[in-house]
Structures are given as C-alpha cells and as structure tokens.
C-alpha positions in Angstrom: 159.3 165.3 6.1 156.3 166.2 4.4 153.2 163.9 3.2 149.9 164.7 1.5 147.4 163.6 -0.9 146.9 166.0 -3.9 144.0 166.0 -5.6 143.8 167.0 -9.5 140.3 168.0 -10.8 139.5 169.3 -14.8 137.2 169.4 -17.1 137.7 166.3 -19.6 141.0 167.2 -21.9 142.5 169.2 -19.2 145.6 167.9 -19.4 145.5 165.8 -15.7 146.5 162.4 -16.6 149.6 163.6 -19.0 150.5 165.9 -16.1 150.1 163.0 -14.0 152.5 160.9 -15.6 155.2 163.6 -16.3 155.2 164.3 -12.0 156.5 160.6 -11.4 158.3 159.7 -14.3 156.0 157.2 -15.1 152.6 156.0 -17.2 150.5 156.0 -14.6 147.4 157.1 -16.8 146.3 156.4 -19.9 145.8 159.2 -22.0 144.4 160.1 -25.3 142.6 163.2 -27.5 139.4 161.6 -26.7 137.3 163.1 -23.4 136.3 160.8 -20.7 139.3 158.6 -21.0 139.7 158.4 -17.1 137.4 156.7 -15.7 138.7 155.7 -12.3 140.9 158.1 -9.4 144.5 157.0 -9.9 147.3 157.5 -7.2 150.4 158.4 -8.6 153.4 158.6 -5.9 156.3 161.2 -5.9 159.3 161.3 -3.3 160.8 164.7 -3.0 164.5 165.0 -2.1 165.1 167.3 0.7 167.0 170.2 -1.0 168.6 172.2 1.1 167.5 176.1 2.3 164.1 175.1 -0.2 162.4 172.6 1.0 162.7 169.2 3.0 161.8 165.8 1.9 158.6 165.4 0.9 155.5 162.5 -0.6 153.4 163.9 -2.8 149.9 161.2 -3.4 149.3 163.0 -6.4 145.1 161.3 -7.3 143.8 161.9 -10.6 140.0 162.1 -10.8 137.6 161.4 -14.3 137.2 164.6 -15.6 134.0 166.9 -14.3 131.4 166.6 -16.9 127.2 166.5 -17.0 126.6 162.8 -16.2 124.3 161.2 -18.8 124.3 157.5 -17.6 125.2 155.4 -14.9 128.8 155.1 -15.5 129.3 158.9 -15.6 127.6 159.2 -12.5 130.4 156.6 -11.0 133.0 158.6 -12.8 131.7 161.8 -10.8 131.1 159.4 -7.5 135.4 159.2 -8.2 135.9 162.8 -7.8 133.6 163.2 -4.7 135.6 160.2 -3.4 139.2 161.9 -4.2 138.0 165.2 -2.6 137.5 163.1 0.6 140.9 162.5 1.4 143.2 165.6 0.1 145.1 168.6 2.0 145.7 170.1 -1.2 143.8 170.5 -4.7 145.0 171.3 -8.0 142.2 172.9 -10.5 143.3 172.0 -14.5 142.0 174.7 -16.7 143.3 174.1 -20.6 144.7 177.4 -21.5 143.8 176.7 -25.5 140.2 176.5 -25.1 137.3 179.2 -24.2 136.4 178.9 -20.6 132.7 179.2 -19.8 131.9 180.8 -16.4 128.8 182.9 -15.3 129.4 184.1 -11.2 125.6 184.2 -10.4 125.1 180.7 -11.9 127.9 179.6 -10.1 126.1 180.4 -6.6 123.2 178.1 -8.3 124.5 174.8 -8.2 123.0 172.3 -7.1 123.5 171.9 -2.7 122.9 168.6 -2.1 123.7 166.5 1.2 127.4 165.9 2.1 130.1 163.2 2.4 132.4 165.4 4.4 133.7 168.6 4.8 132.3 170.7 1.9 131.8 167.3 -0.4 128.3 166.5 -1.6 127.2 163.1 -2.0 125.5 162.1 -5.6 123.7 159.9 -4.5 121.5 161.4 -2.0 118.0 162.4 -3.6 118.2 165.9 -5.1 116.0 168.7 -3.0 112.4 169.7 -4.4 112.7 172.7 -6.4 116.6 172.6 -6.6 118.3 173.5 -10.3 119.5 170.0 -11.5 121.4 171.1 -15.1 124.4 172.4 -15.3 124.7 175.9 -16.9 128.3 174.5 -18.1 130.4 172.2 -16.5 133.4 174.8 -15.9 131.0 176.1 -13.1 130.2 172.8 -11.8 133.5 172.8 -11.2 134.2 176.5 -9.7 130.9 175.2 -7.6 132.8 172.1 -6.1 135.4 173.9 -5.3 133.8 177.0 -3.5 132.7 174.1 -1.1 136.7 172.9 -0.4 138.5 174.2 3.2 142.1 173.6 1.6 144.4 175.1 -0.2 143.5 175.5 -4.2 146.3 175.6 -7.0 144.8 177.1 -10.1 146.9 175.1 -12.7 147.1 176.8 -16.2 147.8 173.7 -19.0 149.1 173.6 -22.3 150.8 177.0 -22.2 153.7 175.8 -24.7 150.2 176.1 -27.2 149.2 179.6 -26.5 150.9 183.1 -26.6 151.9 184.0 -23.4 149.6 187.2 -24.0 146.5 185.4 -23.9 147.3 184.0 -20.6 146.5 187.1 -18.4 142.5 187.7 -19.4 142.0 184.0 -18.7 144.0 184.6 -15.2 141.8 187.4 -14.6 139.0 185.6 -15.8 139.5 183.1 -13.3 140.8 185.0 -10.0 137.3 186.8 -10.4 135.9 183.6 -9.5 138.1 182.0 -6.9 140.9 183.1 -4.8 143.7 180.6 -5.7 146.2 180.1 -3.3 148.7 179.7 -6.2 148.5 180.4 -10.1 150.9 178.5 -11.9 151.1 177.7 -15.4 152.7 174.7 -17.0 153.6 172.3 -20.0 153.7 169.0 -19.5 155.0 167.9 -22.6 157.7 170.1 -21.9 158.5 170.2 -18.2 157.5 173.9 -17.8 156.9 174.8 -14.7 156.5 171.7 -13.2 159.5 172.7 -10.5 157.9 175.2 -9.1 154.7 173.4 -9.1 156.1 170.5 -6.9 157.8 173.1 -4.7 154.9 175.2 -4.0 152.6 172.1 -3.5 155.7 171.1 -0.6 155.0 174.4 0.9 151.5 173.9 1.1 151.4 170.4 2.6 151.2 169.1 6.1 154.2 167.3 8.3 153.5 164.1 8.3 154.9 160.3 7.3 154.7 158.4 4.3 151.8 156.3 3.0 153.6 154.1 0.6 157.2 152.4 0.1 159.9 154.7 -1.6 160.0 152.7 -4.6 156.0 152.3 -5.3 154.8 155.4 -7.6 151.2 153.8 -8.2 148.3 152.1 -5.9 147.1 150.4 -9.0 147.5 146.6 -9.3 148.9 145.2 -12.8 146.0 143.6 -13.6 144.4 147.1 -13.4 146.8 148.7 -15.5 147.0 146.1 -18.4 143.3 146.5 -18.9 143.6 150.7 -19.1 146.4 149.7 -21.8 144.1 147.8 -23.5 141.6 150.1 -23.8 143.7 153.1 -24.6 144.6 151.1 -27.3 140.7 150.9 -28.2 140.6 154.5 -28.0 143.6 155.1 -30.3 142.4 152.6 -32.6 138.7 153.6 -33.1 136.3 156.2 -33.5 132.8 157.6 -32.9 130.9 155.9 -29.7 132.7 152.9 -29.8 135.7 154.3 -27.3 132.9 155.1 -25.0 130.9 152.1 -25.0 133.3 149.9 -24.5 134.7 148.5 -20.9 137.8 145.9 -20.8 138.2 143.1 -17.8 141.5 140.6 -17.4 139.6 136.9 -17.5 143.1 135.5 -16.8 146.9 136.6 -15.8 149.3 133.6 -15.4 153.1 135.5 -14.4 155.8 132.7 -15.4 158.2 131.5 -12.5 161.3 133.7 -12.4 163.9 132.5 -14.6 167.0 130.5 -13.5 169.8 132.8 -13.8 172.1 132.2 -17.0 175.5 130.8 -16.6 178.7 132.9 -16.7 179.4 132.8 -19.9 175.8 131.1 -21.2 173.5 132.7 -23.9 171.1 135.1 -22.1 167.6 134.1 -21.6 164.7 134.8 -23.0 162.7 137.1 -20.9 159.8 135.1 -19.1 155.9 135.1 -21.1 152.8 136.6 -19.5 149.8 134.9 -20.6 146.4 137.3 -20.5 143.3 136.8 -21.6 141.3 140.2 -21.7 137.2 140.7 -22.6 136.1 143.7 -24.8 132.8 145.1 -23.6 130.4 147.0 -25.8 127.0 148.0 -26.0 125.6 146.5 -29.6 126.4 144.4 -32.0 127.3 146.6 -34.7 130.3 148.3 -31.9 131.3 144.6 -32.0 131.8 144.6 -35.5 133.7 147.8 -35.3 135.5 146.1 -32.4 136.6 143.2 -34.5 137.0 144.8 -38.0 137.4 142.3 -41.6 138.7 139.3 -40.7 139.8 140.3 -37.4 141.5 142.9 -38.5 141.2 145.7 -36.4 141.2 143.7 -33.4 144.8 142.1 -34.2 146.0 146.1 -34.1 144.5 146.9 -31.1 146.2 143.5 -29.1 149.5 144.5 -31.2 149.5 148.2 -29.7 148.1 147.1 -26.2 150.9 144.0 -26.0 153.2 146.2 -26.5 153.0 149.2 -23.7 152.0 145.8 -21.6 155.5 144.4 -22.4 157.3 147.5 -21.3 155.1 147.9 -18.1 156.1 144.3 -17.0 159.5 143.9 -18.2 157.8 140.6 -19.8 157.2 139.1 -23.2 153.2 138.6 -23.5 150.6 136.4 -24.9 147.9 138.4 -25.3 144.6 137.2 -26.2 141.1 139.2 -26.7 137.6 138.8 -27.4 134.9 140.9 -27.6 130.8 140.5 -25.7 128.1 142.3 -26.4 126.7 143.4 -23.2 123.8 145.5 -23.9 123.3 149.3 -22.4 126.1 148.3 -19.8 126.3 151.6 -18.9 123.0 152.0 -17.3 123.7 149.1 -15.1 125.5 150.2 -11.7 126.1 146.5 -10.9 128.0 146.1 -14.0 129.9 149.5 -13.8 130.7 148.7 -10.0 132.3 145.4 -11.2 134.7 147.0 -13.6 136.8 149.3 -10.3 139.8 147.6 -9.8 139.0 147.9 -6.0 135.7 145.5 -5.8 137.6 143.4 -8.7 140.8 142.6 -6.1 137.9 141.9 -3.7 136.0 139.9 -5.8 139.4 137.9 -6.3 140.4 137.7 -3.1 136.6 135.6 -2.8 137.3 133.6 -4.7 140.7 132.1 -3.9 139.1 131.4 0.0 138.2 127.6 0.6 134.4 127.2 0.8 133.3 125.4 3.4 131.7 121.6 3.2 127.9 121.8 3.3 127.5 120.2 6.2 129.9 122.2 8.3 128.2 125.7 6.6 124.6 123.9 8.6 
C-alpha cells in the first residue's frame, strides 16, 4: 500500500479546513467566514480502497496548517511556527489558492523573502534572529507563500478552490498567473461543497505518494483528542456568534471533562435508555473587559447561544447528551504572551495532564 502525510497550505479563507473535512467524511476542522479560524495543524486520516488497474490501497495524513498571513503578535507567530512544523514531516503539499478572489504576486519580490536559518530541508525556522540588512515585511502574503514553497524538495499540487463560484473562464488567466510562478506538479481545481474534483485529487495525490505502511488504525480519521475538539466547537461557535475583534481575542480551554460509565444494556423488550451525560466545564479567554461583555451579552444572553450552538455539534461529535457549562476571564493582551499561547496546543495540554495525574513523591523521599 501507499502512506504519506499531505500537507495543505493557503492564505486564510482558502478553503483548507472545509476541504479538509469533505476528504474524510468528517468535521475535523472548524470552519467559518472569518480568517484565522485555524489556529493549530490538524491531521485528518483517509484510507483509500485499492481499486483495481487505478490505484492500490492507500493512507492519506491529510495536515491542515493556520493559514499564511503577516504575523502581528505572538500567537500568529505560533500559528506560522504550525506551518513550518507541518512542512517538516510531508512527501507531498497541496497549495489552496481561492479562485474568487484577486491573487497578488510580484516574481522579483518573490526572490526577496526573507532567508532565514532552517529547520530542515528547505524549512526556515521563525524563530532564529532575522539577518542584518534582510527585508522583514511582506510585499503580500500570496508571495510569502510562493516563497515557502520555492524552498520545498516535493511534489506541489496547485489546488484551485471554490470553482462552483466562478465562471470556468476566469479560471485559465489565474492558472497562467500561477504556473509563471511555480511549476506544479498537478493543477487541479475543485469544490468542496460540492465534491468536484475531489476524485481525481485523492487519486493523483496516491500517485504521487511513497510505499509505505500506515501511521494510524483504519478506523481513526483524526490525531486530535476530544477534549481538543470540544474546545474548537466551542469557539467556532464564538466565531459564529460574534463580531469585530472579539473572535480573535478570544482562546477557549476544557477546565473539566467527566465521560459517564457506559450504560447497562436495556432489556429485550425494556424502554431504551437515555444516552449517557458529559459534563464540561469550558473557560472563555479574552483580552478586555469590554470583549467580556460582548462575550456574555444582557443578562447572559449571548453567552447561553453560544453554549446552545457549541452543545450541540459537541453532542453529535460524542454520541452523548452534554452539560455544558462556560465562563468567561479576562486575561489581558494574551496574545503577546508565548507562555499563555503555548498552553492553549492540545499537545503541551495532554502533557500537562498527563503531569498531573502522576503521584508526587513524599518530601522526604524527593531529599
């Protein structure tokens, strides 16, 4: 069989994480009309079926990455630390472009990007100290982009989104537009909302990966815990819910996640059960007190709709009724503070849990 990780990179609004979730078959991501809604690389897992005289069986480790933008505070450097991070570990990458919008791309200031020290093969690091004399702003982040790529020794899809939006006529200049910058290895345009093209994406992407063996169980389509994923439903729900800065100044973390013992199994015969209750208790970060205000509307208003929307896609992810309870703390400019915006990745929060369920030792044996 087949195995590979494939990394998706875009500009924010691309289209990744709603591609993402159409490719397994299941909401991986959250997504919404506002930019910047991922903020963490999420693995979402396909198995291919062999089919015969095309292609044989296949794991696709799809990772979605933040999307590329000019970071203006510590948790957008973090963001762009994900896609560095995702570009570590891929044999293939897939390049988003939305096909609705203007794309802005100048070739010399491509080549003028910033070369800073690497992680790996072709990946800067963004956290080494930038050279004297080098260009630090971005001329516009589509050729941040074209510039991170340039740097890649795999294969590059050039994925065209959003196609059930445009006239197929406009498609061609912007495929020119493009293939003057970068020699794709495959063009392919799609709609996600309606399954276009996805076929022949997954197909072409089986081509192009390597022999190898699985990296997770058949039926696992996600590395994300549920913990994870129940506080990105939460703040989708934030985002769907409010408006102006608020979406982006606000950070959720699960203070508690009590799973009920399975249920007995009802008697032949016997009323059915009532599915089992999930208590969670979730914190609402934001930045100022007034964005707390917003958070919590009149009377408690506007934060009643955003636990009724959130308990609800939480209910359907776990197959559970849920108690869901949220509050909201002011935390100011927790942005800016890297130890704050390392705490909220679901990786150093399993560690952090993990901690804390070890047995400290007595004093006198730690002397």
């Amino acid at each position: 069989m087949k195995s590979g990780f494939v990394a998706i990179l875009g500009r924010p609004n691309s289209g990744k994480s709603t591609l993402l979730n159409a490719l397994t078959g299941e909401k991986v991501a959250i997504v919404s009309a506002k930019p910047q809604t991922t903020r963490n690389r999420i693995a979402g897992v396909v198995e291919i079926p062999v089919r015969k005289g095309i292609h044989p069986a296949a794991q696709i480790v799809f990772v979605d990455t933040p999307g590329v933008h000019k970071p203006g505070s510590q948790l957008d450097r973090r963001m762009l630390q994900e896609v560095y991070e995702a570009l570590e570990t891929r044999d293939l990458v897939l390049v988003l472009m939305d096909s609705t919008r203007r794309v802005q791309l100048e070739e010399a200031a491509i080549l003028r990007v910033p070369q800073v020290p690497s992680l790996g093969p072709g990946i800067p690091d963004p956290s080494a100290p930038t050279p004297k004399h080098e260009r630090t702003n971005w001329a516009s982040e589509d050729e941040f982009l074209f510039g991170l790529i340039r740097k890649l020794d795999c294969p590059v899809f050039l994925v065209l989104t959003k196609i059930d939006l445009v006239p197929k006529d406009r498609l061609l200049p912007l495929i020119d537009t493009l293939t003057r910058q970068f020699s794709f290895a495959q063009i392919i345009p799609v709609s996600a909302r309606k399954r276009d093209g996805l076929d022949l994406l997954v197909r072409k992407i089986v081509e192009a990966l390597p022999v190898g063996e699985r990296y997770y169980p058949k039926d696992q389509y996600t590395d994300q815990p549920q913990r994870f994923m129940v506080a990105e439903l939460i703040r989708e729900s934030i985002l769907v819910e409010t408006g102006e800065e608020v979406p982006y100044a606000s950070a959720v973390v699960i203070e508690q996640f009590e799973e009920p013992e399975p249920a007995a199994p009802s008697k032949k015969g016997a009323a059915p059960t009532r599915l089992p209750l999930t208590r969670i208790a979730a914190a609402i970060y934001c930045e100022r007190d007034g964005q707390k205000a917003i958070l919590i509307g009149k009377g408690g208003a506007k934060l009643k709709e955003i636990g009724t929307g959130a308990r609800r896609q939480i209910e359907s992810l776990l197959g559970a009724r849920v108690y869901l309870e949220l509050h909201v703390i002011v935390e100011p400019n927790w942005r800016e503070s890297k130890s704050f915006v390392e705490s909220l990745d679901w990786r150093n929060q399993l560690e952090r849990l993990a901690g804390d369920q070890v047995t400290e030792k007595p004093i006198d044996e730690e002397k």
